[in-house]
C-alpha positions as CSV (number, residue, x, y, z in Angstrom):
1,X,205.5,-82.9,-123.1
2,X,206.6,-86.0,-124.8
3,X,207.9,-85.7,-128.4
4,X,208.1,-89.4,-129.9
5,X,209.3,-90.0,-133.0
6,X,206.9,-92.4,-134.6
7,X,203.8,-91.0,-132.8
8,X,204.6,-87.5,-132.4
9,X,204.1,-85.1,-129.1
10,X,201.8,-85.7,-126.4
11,X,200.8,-83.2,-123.6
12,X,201.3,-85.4,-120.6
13,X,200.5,-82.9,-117.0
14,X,201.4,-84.2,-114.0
15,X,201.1,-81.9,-110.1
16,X,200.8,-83.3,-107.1
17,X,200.7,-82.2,-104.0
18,X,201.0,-82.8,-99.8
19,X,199.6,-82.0,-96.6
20,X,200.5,-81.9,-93.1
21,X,197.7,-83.0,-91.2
22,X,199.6,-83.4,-88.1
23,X,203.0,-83.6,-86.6
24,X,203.1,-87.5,-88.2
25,X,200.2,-87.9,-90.4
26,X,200.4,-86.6,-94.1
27,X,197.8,-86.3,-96.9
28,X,198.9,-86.8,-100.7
29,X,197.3,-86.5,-103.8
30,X,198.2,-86.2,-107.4
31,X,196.2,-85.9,-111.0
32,X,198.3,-86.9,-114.8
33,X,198.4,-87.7,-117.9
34,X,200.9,-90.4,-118.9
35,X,201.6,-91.9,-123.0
36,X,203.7,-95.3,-123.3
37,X,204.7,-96.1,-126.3
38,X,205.6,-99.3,-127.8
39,X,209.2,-100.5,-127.5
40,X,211.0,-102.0,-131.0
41,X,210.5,-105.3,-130.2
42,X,207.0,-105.0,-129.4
43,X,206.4,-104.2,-132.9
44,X,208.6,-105.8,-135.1
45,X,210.0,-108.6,-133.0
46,X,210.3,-111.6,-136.1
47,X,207.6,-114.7,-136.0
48,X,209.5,-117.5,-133.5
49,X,207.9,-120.8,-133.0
50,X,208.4,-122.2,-129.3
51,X,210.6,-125.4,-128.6
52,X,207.5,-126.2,-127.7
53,X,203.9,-125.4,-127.2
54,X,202.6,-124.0,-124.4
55,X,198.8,-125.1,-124.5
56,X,197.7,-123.9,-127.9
57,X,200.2,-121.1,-128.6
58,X,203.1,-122.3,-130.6
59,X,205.5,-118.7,-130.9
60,X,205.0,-115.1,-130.5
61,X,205.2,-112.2,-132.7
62,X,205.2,-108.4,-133.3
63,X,202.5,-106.4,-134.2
64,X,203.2,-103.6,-136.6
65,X,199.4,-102.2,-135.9
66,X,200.0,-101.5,-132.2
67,X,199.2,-98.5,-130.9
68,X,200.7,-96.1,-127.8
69,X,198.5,-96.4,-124.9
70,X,197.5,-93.0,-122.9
71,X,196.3,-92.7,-119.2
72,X,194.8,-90.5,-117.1
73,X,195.6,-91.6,-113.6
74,X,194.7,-90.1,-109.9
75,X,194.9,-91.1,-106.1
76,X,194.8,-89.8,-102.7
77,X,196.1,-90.8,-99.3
78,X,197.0,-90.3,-96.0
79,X,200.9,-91.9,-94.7
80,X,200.6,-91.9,-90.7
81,X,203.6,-92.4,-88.4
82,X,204.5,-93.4,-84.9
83,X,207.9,-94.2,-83.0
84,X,207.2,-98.4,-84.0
85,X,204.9,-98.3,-87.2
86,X,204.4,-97.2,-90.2
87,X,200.9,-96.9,-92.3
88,X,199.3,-95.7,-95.5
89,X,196.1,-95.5,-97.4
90,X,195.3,-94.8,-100.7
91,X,192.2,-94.9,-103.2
92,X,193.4,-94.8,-107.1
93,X,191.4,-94.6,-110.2
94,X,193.3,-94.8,-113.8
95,X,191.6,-94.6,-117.2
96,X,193.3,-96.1,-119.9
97,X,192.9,-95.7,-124.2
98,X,194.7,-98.6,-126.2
99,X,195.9,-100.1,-123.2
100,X,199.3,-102.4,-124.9
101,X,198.0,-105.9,-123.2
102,X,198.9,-109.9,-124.0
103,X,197.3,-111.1,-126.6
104,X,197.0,-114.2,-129.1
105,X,195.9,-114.2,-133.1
106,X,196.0,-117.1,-135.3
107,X,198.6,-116.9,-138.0
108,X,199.1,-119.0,-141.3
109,X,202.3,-121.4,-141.1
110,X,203.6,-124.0,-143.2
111,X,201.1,-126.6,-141.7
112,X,198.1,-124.4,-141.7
113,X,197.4,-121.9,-139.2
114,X,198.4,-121.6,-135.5
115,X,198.2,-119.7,-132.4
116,X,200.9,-117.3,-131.5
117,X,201.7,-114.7,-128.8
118,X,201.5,-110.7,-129.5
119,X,200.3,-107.4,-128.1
120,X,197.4,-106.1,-128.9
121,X,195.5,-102.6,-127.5
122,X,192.5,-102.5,-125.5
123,X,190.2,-99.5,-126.5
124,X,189.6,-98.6,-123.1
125,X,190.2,-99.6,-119.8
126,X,189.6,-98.1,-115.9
127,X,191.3,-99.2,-112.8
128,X,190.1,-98.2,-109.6
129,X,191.1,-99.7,-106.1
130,X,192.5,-98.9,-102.2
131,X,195.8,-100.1,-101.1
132,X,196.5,-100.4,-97.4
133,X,200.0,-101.3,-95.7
134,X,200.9,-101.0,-92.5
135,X,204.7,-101.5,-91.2
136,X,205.3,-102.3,-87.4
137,X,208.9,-102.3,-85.4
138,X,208.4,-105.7,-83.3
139,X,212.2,-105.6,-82.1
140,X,215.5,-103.6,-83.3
141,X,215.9,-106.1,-86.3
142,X,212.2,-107.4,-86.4
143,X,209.6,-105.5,-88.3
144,X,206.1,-107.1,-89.8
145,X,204.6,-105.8,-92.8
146,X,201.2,-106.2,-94.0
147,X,199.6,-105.1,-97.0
148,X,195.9,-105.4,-98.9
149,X,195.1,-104.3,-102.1
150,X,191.5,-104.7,-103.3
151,X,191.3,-103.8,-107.4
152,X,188.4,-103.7,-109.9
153,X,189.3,-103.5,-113.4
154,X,187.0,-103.1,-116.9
155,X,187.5,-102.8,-120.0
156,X,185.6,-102.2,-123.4
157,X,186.0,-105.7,-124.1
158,X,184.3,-106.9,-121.5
């Protein structure tokens, strides 16, 4: 349980668990509920204007409207070993409710209005992907390491 004290509690289960699948292979899974909320400055940080602009955005600024953002998220694997390598596989899937995420909004200035730097929440958004990494001992002080990741993301706004 998280007790915030803007935004209240929030139930936020986690479990996981393991497997022995063999002497040197292990099968891992876990299910939760996670809530992140805002830090100070991501709310009321003051209006700055840059040295200078970076492509259309001038500053950045809070934003007293943003939300906390909640997730569901859940992944399985199996971690394999052997005397020279080390390897792992895993599939995860999050879903996310007011995702906190870059974003710009136009502002009024002194010279008119301009674009500036914030946070904003996405309603919804799912990530789901594998992640595969695989260590191997070439010598005592020599090890390679090589690792994919393939993600698809989407999002309410898309």
């Amino acid at each position: 349980m998280d007790d915030h004290s803007l935004y209240g509690a929030q139930f936020t289960p986690r479990i996981s668990t393991t497997v022995r699948l063999a002497p040197r292979a292990v099968l891992h899974a876990s299910l939760g509920r996670a809530f992140v909320a805002p830090v100070f400055d991501d709310l009321f940080k003051p209006t700055e204007l840059f040295a200078q602009a970076i492509g259309e955005v001038v500053g950045e600024t809070g934003n007293r409207a943003l939300k906390p953002e909640k997730v569901w998220s859940a992944d399985a694997g199996v971690r394999w070993q052997s005397s020279r390598s080390l390897g792992e596989v895993s599939l995860y899937w999050s879903r996310y409710r007011d995702l906190i995420q870059p974003v710009t909004r136009r502002l009024r200035i002194q010279d008119g209005d301009a674009v500036f730097l914030t946070l904003g929440n996405v309603a919804e958004a799912n990530i789901a992907g594998v992640e595969l990494t695989q260590r191997l001992r070439i010598l005592p002080d020599l090890q390679a390491h090589l690792s994919y990741t393939y993600q698809q993301a989407s999002s309410s706004d898309d």
